[in-house]
N, C-alpha and C positions, 0 to 999 in steps of 0.2 A: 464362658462364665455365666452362673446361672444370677438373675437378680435376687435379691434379697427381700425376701418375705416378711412383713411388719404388720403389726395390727395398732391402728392410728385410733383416736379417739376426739371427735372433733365437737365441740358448741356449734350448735345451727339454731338460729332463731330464723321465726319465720314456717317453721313446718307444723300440720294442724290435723292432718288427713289422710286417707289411701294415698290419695294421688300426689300430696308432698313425697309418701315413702317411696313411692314410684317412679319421680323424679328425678329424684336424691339418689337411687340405688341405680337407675339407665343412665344417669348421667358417671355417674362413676363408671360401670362396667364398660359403657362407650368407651372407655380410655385404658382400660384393664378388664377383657371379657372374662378373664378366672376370679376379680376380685369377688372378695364376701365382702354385704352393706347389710349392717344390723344399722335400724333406724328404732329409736326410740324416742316417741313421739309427749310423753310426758317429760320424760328430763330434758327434752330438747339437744338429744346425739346421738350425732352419726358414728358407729364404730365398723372401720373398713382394714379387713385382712388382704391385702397386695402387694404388691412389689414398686404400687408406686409411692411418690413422695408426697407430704405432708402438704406442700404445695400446690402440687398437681390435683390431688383428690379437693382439695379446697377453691382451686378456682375451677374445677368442674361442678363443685355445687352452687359457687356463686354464681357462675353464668346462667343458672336455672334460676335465678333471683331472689335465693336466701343467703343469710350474713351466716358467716362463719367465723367465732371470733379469732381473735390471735392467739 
């Protein structure tokens, strides 16, 4: 069974720079090396096409130490 492909849209405060998107985007694929991280650094979101969950992609960006809201 294949997983199920989604494209999440999440608030991240906290990110300013290259190296926020850079973060934000290894920290995710660490967990899903196929996912896509659009990082948009003025609205402040991350929008991630994977297979993982809403939860999963959010505490891989917390652990890099930006808030992700609910």
């Amino acid at each position: 069974m294949n997983p199920t492909i989604q494209t999440l849209e999440l608030p991240v405060k906290g990110m300013s720079c290259g190296h926020c998107v850079r973060a934000v985007t290894t920290a995710v694929q660490q967990q899903d090396p196929q996912a896509q991280v659009q990082v948009d650094l003025q609205q402040g979101r991350v929008r991630v096409t994977s297979s993982l969950t809403r939860e999963a992609v959010a505490q891989a960006i917390r652990e890099e130490g930006y808030e992700v809201a609910a």
